[in-house]
Backbone as numpy.savetxt, mean C-alpha at the origin, in Angstrom:
# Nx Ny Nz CAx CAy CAz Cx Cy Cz
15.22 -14.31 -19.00 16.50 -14.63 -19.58 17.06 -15.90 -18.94
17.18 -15.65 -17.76 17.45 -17.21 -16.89 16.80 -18.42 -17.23
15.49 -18.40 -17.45 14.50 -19.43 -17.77 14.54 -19.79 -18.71
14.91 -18.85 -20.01 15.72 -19.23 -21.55 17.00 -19.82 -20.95
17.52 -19.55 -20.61 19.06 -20.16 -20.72 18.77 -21.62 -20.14
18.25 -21.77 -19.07 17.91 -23.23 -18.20 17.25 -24.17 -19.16
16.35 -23.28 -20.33 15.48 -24.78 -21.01 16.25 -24.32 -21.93
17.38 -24.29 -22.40 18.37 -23.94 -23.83 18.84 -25.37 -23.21
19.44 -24.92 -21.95 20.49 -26.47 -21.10 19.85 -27.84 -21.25
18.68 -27.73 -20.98 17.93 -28.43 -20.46 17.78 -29.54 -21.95
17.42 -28.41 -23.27 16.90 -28.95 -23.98 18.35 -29.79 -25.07
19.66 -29.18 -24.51 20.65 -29.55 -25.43 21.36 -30.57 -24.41
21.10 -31.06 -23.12 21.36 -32.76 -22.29 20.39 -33.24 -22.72
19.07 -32.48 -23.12 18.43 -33.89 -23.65 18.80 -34.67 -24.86
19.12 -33.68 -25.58 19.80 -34.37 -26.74 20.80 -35.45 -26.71
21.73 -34.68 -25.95 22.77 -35.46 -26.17 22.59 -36.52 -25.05
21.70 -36.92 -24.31 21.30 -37.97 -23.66 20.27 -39.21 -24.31
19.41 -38.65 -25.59 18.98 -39.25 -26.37 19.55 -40.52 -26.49
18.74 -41.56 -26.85 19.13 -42.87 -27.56 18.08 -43.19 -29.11
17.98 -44.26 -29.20 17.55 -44.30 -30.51 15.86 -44.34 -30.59
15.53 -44.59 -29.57 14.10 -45.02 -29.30 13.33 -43.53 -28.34
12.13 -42.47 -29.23 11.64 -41.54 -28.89 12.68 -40.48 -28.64
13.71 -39.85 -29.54 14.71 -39.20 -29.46 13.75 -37.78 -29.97
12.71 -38.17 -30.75 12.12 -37.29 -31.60 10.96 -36.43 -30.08
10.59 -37.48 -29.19 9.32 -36.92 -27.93 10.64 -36.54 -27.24
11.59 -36.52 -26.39 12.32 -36.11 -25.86 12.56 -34.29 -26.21
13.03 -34.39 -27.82 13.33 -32.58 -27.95 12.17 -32.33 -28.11
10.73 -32.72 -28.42 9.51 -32.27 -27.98 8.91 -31.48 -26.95
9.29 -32.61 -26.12 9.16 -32.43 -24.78 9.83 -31.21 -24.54
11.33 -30.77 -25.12 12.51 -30.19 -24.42 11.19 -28.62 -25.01
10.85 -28.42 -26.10 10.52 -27.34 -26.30 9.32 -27.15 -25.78
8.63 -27.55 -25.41 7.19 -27.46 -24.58 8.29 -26.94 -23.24
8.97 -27.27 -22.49 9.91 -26.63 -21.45 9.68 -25.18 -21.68
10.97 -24.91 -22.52 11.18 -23.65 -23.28 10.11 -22.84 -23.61
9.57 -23.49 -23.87 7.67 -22.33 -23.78 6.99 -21.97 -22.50
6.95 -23.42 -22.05 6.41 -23.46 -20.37 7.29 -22.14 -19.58
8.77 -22.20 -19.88 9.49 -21.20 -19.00 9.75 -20.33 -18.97
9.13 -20.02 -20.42 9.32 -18.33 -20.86 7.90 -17.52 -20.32
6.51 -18.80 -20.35 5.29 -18.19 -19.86 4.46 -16.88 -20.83
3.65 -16.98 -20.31 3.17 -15.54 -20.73 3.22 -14.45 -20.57
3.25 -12.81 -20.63 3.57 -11.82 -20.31 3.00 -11.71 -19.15
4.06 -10.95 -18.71 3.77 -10.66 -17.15 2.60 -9.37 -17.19
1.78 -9.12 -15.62 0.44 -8.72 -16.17 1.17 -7.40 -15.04
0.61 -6.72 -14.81 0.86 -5.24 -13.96 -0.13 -5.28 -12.66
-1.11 -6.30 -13.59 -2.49 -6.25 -12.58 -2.72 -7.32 -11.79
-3.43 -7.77 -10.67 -3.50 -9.57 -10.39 -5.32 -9.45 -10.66
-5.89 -10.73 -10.69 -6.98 -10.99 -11.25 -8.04 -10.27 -10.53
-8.04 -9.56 -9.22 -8.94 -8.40 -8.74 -9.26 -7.34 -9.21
-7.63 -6.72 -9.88 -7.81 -5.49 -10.44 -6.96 -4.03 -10.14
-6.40 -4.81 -8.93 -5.18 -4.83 -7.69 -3.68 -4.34 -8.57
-3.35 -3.48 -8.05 -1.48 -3.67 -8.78 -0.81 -4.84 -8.24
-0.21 -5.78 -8.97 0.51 -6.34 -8.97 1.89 -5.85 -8.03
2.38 -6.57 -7.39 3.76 -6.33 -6.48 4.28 -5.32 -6.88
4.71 -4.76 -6.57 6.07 -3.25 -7.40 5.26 -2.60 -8.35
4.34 -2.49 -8.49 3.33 -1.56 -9.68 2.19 -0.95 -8.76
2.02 0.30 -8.94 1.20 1.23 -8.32 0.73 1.47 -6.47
-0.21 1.70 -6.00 -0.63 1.79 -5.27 -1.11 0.30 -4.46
-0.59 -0.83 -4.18 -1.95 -1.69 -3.31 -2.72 -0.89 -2.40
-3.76 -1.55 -2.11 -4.60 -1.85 -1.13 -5.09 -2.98 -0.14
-5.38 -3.14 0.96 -5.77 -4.10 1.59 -7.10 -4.11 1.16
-7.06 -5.19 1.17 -9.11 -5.51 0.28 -10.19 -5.54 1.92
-9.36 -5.77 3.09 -10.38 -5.09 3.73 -10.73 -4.17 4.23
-9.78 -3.27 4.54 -9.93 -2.38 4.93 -9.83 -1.22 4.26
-9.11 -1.10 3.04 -9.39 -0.09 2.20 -8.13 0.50 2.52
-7.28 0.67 3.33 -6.16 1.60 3.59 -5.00 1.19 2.36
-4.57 2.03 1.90 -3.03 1.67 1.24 -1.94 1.60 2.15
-1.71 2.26 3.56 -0.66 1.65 4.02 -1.26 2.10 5.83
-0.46 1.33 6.44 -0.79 1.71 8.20 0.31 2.13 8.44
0.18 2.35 10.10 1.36 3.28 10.69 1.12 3.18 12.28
1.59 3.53 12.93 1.44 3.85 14.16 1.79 5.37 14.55
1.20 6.36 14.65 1.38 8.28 14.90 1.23 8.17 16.61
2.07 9.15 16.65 1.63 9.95 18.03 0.78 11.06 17.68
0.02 10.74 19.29 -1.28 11.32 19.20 -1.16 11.68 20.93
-2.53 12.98 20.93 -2.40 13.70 22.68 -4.12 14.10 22.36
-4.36 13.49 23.70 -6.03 14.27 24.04 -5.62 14.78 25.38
-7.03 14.88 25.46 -7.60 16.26 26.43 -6.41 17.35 27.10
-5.74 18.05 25.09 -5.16 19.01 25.84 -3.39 18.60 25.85
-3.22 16.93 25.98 -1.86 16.81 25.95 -1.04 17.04 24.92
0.56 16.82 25.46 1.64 16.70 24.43 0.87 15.47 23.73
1.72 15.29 22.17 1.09 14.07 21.53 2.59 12.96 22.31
2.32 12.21 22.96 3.03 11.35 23.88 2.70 10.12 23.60
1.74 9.79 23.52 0.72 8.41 22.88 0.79 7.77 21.22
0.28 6.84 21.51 0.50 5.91 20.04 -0.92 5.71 19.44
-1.09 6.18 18.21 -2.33 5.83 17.95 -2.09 5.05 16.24
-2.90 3.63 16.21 -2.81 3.24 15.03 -3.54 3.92 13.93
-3.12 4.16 12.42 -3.61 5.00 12.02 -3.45 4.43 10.40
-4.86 4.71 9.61 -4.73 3.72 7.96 -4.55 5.75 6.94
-4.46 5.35 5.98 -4.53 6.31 5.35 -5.19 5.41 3.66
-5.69 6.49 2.88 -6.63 5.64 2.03 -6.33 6.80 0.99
-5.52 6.51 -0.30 -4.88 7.22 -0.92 -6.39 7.96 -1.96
-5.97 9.14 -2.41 -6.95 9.65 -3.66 -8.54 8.92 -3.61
-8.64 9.35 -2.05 -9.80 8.77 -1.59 -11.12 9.25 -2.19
-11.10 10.98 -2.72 -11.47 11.86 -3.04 -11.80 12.29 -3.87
-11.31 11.85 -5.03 -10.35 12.35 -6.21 -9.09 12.40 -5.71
-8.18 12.52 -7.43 -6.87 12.70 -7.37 -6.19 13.79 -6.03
-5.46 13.34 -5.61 -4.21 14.23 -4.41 -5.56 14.71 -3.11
-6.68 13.49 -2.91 -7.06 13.62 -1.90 -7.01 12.62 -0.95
-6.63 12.89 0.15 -6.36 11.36 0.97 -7.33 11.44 2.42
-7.53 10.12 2.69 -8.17 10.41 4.48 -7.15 9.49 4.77
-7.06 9.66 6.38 -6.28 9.45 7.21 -7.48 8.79 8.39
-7.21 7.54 8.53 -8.21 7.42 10.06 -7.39 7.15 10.94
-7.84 8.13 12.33 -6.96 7.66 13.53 -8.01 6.70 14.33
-7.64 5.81 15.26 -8.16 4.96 16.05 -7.20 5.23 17.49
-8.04 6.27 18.11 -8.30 6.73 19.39 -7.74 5.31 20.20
-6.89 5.85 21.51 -7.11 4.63 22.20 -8.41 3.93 23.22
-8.79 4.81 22.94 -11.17 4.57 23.58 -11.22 3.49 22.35
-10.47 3.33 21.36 -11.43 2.68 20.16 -12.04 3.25 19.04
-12.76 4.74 18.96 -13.19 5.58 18.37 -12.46 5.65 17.05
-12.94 6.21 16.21 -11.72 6.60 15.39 -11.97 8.10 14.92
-11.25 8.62 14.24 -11.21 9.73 13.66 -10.92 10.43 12.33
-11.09 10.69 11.36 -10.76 11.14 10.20 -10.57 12.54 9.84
-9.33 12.52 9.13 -8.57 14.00 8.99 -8.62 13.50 7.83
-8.91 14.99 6.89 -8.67 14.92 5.59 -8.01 15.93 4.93
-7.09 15.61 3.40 -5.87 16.24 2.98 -6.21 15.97 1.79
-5.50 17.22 1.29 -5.30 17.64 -0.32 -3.91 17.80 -0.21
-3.12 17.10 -0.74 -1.78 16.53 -0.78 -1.36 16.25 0.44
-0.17 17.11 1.28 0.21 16.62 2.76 -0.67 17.79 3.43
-1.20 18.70 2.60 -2.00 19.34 4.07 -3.12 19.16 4.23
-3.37 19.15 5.72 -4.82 18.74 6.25 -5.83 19.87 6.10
-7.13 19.68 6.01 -7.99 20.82 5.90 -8.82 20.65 6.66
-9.12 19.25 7.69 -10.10 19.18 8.11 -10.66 17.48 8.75
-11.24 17.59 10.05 -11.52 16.15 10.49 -12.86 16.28 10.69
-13.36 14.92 10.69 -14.56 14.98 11.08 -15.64 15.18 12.31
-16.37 15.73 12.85 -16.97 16.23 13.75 -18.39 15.69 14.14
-19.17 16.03 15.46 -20.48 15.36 15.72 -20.58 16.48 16.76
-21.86 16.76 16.75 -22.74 17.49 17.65 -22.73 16.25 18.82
-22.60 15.25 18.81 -22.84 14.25 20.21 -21.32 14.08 20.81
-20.56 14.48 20.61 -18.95 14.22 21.22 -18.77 15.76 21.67
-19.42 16.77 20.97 -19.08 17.90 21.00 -18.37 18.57 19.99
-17.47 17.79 18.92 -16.26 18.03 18.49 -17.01 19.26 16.89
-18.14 19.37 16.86 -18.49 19.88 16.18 -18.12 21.59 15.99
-17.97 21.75 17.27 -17.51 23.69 17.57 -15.84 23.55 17.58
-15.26 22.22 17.19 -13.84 22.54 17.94 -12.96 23.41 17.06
-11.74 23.40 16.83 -11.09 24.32 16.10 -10.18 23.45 15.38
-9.89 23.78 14.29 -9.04 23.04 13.71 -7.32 24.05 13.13
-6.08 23.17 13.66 -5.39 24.04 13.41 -3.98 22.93 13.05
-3.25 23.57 12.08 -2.44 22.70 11.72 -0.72 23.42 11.74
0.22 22.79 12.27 1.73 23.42 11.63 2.88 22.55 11.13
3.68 23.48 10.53 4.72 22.02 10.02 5.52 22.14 10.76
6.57 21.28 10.39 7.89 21.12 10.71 9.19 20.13 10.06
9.08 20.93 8.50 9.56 19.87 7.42 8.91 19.00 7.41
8.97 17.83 7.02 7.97 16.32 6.46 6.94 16.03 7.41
7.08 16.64 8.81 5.85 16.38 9.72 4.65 17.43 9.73
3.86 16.88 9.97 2.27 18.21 10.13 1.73 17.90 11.70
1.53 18.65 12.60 1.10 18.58 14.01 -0.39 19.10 13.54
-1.35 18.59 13.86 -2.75 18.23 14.08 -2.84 18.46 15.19
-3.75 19.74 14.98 -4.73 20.28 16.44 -6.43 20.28 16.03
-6.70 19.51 16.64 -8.09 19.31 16.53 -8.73 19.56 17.53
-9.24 20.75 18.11 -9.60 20.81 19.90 -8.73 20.22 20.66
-9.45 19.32 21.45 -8.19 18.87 22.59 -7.39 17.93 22.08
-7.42 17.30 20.73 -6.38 16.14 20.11 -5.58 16.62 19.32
-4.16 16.17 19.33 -3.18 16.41 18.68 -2.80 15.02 18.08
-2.68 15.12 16.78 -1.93 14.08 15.36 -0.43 14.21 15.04
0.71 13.81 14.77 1.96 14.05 14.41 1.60 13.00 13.38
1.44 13.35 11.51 1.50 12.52 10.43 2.82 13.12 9.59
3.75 11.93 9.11 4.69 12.57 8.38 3.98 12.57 6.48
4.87 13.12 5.53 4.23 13.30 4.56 4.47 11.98 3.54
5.51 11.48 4.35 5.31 9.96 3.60 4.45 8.87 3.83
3.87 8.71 5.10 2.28 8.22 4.97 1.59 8.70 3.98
1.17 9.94 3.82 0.12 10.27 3.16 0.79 9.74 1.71
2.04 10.31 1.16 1.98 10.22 -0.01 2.68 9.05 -0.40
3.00 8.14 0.48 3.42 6.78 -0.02 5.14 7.05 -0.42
6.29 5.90 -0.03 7.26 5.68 -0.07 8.77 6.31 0.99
């Protein structure tokens, strides 16, 4: 609407700025403006395939996460007291399935996985041990406490589900 109104302006000083010589390329010109500023329809998508700003889900194209965070987090056994950076990767799964990776402060990382905000489950290895551990989860309104053997997660449900 703005961009109509500016080449409406635009195109009615040219006029009346006209003289006798190319008066006719001048409002030419003025409407090639008026086209130029109206553009083409706006797209939802950008040329990746990506939502466009304010439309759907982004992603970071490298890493795959839809949004980061920083969670408190507790090993061997502690309160969760600690900061652990953490991506989450929406309908990773299928629909209303998400992973969550934590990145340990060793570096390691970890993955908890959810069917909407609740967790069902992280991943494990016979070489860490974490394979026998126990997995146990509670709320506390919008937060979920993550017990994973000796590690504890605090994720709220707006990470997972965005906004």
């Amino acid at each position: 609407m703005i961009r109509q109104f500016c080449a409406a302006t635009l195109l009615v000083t040219l006029a009346a700025c006209g003289g006798n010589s190319g008066e006719g390329d001048e409002a030419a010109k003025a409407v090639d403006v008026e086209n130029a500023a109206t553009g083409p329809e706006e797209s939802t998508t950008m040329a990746n395939g990506e939502p466009a700003y304010g439309f759907g889900d982004a992603k970071d194209p490298e890493t795959g996460y839809h949004a980061t965070t920083i969670l408190k987090c507790g090993f061997d056994n502690a309160s969760p007291t600690q900061s652990c950076e953490a991506g989450v990767k929406r309908n990773w799964n299928g629909e209303g399935e998400h992973l969550v990776e934590v990145t340990k402060p060793d570096g390691r990382k970890r993955a908890i996985f959810f069917k909407g905000t609740e967790a069902y489950g992280a991943d494990s290895a016979q070489a860490d041990g974490s394979a026998g551990w126990d997995f146990k989860t509670t709320r506390d309104g919008d937060q979920l406490t993550i017990s994973f053997g000796p590690e504890t997660y605090v994720i709220v449900d707006a990470f997972i589900e965005g906004g």
